[in-house]
C-alpha positions in Angstrom: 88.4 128.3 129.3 85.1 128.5 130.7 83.3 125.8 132.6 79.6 124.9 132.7 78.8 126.9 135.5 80.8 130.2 134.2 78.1 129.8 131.0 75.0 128.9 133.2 75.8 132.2 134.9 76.5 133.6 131.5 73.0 132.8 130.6 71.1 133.5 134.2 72.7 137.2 133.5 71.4 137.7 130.2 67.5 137.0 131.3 68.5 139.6 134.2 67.8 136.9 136.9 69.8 137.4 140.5 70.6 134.1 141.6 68.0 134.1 144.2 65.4 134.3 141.0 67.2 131.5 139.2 67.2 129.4 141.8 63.9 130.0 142.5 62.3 128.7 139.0 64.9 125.7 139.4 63.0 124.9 142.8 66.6 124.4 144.6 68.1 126.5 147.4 70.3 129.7 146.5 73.0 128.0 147.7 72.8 125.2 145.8 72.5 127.8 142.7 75.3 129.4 144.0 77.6 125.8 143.9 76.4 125.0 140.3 77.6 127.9 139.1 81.0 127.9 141.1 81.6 124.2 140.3 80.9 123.1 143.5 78.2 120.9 142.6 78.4 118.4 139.9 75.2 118.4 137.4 73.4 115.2 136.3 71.6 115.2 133.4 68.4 116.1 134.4 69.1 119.2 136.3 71.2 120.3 132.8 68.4 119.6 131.2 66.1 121.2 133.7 68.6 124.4 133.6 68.6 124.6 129.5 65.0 124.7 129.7 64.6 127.4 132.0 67.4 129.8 130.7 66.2 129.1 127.1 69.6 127.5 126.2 70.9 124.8 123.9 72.2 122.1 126.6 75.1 122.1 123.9 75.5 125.6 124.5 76.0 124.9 127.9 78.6 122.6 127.6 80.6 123.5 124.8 80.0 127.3 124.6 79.0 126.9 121.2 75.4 127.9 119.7 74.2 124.7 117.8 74.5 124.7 114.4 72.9 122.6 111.5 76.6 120.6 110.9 76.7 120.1 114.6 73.5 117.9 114.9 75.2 114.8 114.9 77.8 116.1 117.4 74.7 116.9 119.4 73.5 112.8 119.1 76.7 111.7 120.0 76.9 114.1 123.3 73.4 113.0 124.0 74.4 109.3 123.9 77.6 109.5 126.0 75.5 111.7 128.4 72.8 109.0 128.3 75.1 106.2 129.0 77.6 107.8 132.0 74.1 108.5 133.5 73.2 104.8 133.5 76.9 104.2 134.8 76.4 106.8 137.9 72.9 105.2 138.5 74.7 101.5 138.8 77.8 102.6 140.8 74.5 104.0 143.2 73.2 101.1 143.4 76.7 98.8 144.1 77.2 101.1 146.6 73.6 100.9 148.4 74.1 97.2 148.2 77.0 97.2 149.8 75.8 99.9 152.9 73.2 96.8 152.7 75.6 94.4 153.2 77.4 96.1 155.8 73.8 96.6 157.6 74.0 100.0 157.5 
């Protein structure tokens, strides 16, 4: 089974980009390309988002390998939702956890 990165590279291939290039139009480090596509590097929303963009590729695609269909539109609300709402889970687990570096005064 492939992962997310194994399809971003997928799609980084097709537009004949090195990973140098791809990084470059993503504005991060090569390295930092290099551990998204490896699965090094876990992606947040935004970056997925910021990725789909620049390859030219369904952020459904992406994730599910699948080219988005018309009977897959409310799949794609659904994904968007959950994505939507783990996001706002990360952001408050960020900000327990700076509280409590607060608290500690660190």
């Amino acid at each position: 089974m492939k992962s997310i990165g194994d399809r971003i590279k997928q799609s980084r291939l097709a537009l004949g980009l090195s990973q140098a290039d791809a990084a470059k139009k993503l504005n991060i480090s090569t390295p930092a390309f290099c551990k998204i596509e490896t699965g090094q590097t876990d992606l947040n929303i935004s970056r997925l988002l910021q990725i789909s963009k620049t390859f030219k590729v369904p952020v459904t695609q992406l994730i599910t390998g699948q080219p988005v269909t018309s009977d897959s539109s409310e799949e794609l609300v659904a994904l968007k939702k959950e994505l939507i709402e783990k996001e706002e889970e990360i952001n408050k687990l960020r900000k327990k956890v700076i509280d409590l570096y607060d608290k500690l005064g660190m």
